[in-house]
N, C-alpha and C positions, 0 to 999 in steps of 0.2 A: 504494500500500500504506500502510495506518497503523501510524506509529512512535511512539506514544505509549506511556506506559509501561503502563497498564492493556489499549489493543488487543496489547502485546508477551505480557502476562500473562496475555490468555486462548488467545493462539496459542501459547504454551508450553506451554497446558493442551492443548488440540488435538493438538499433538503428540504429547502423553503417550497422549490416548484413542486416537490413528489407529496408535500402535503396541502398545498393549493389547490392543485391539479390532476394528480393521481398517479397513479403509477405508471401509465398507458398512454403518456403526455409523452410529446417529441424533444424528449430529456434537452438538446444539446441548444436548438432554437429557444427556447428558452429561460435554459441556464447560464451560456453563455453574459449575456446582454447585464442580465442582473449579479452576475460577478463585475461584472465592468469589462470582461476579455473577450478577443475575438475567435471566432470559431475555431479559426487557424489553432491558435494557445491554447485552446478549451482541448483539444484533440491532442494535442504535442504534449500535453497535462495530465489527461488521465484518459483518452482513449473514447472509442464510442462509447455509445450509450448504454450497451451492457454493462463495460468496462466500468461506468460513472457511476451504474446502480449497484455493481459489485463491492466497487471501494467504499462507496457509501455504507454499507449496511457491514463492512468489514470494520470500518471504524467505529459503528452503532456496536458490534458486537465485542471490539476492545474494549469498551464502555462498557458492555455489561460486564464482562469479567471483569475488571477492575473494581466496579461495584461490589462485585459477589466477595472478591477477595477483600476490600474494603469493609461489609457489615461480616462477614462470616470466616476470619480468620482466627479470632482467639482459639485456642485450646477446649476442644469439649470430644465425648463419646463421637465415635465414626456416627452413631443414630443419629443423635442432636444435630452433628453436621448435615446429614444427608437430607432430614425433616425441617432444618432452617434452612436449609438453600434450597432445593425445591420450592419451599412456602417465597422466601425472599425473590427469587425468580419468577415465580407467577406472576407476583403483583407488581414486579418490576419490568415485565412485558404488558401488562394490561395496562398501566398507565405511561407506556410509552408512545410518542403520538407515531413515530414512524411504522411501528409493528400496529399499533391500532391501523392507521390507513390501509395498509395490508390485508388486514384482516376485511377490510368493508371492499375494497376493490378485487381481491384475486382472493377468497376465503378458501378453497378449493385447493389450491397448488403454491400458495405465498407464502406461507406459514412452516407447509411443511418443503420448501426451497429451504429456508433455513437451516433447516437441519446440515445442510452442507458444513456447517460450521460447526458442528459438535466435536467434531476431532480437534481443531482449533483448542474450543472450549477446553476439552479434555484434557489435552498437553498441557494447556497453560494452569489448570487447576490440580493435577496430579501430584506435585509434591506437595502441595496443602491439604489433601486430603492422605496423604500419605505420613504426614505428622497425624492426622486422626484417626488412622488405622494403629499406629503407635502408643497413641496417648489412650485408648479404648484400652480397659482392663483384661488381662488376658483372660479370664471364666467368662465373659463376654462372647467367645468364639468366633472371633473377629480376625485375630491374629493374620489368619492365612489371608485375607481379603487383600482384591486387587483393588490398590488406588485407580489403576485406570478404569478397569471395570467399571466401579463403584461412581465414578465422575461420569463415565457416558453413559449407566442407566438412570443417572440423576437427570441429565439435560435431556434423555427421551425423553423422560416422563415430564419433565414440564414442557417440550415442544406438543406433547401429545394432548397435554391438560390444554395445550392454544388451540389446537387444531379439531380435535372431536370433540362430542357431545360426553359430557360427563355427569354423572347422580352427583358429584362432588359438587356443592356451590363453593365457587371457587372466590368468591366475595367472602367467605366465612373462613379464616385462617385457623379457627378453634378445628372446624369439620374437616378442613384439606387437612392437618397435624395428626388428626387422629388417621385419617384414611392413610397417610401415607406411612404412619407406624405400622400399620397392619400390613402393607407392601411390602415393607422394609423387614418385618419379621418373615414373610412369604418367601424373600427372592434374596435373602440370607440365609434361610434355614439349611441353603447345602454349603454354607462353609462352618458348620459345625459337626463333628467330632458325631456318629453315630450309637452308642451304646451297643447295642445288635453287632453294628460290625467288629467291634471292639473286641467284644465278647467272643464271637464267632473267629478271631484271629487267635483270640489267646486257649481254644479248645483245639 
């Protein structure tokens, strides 16, 4: 992505037009103009129009991690981490106006586009969730967990919570916390230690 301060200045302008006008607007005629730069620039800058709506939403999406890593870096159980960041992601995509516009123009295929980005996500959250698979008590059964794993069924599951119909009102952070304990107990339960097999090794 370009961080320069003139590519930051026409992606700011981008922004402005894709929540003006929508996503399905002729990105470059009318972002250029309201940067102040000529087509020529706007293109030698950051490329067509794919290119524009790519970097755009690549730099929405270093914003969100940043955030994530931001409210949910202290020290707590892998749980607590995987049940606030999820809950913290929800509500930090429903009141984003770019992923809101998304969602009302392209509800269908915009939403879950994104997901391109979870491997991103993932990488860049992995060794903070990797202090929480640490700092988790070992009778917890936690131990063997993959930080990566654990990071990219985190960001499915809230691209999932954007994109489908759920029984979860996701307005209710009490109801998603509880819903997503009962997940998290579900799609943990095979990295703990079986009693049975245990048993059945040592006969």
């Amino acid at each position: 992505m370009r961080t320069g301060v003139l590519a930051q200045r026409i992606l700011d302008a981008a922004e402005e037009v894709f929540l003006e006008h929508g996503y399905r607007a002729t990105v470059a005629e009318l972002v250029a103009p309201r940067a102040g730069v000529s087509l020529a620039t706007l293109y030698q800058q950051l490329g067509e129009d794919a290119d524009i709506v790519d970097q755009l939403f690549h730099r929405e999406i270093q914003r969100f991690i940043d955030a994530i890593v931001a409210s949910c870096s202290k020290p707590r159980s892998l749980r607590l981490w995987f049940v606030d960041t999820v809950v913290f992601s929800v509500t930090y995509l429903r009141g984003n106006p770019l992923a809101a516009r998304l969602r009302i123009d392209d509800p269908e295929s915009g939403m879950p586009w994104l997901t391109r980005y979870i491997p991103l996500i993932a990488g860049q959250l992995e060794p903070l969730v990797d202090m929480m698979v640490k700092h988790s008590r070992s009778g917890e059964g936690f131990a063997q967990a993959s930080a990566r794993v654990v990071t990219d069924w985190a960001m499915r599951l809230v691209f999932s919570f954007m994109t489908t119909p759920s029984a979860v009102d996701l307005r209710e952070p009490t109801t998603l916390r509880q819903h997503l304990n009962v997940l998290f107990d579900i799609g943990m339960a095979t990295t703990r230690p079986h009693s049975g097999s245990a048993m059945a090794k040592s006969e």
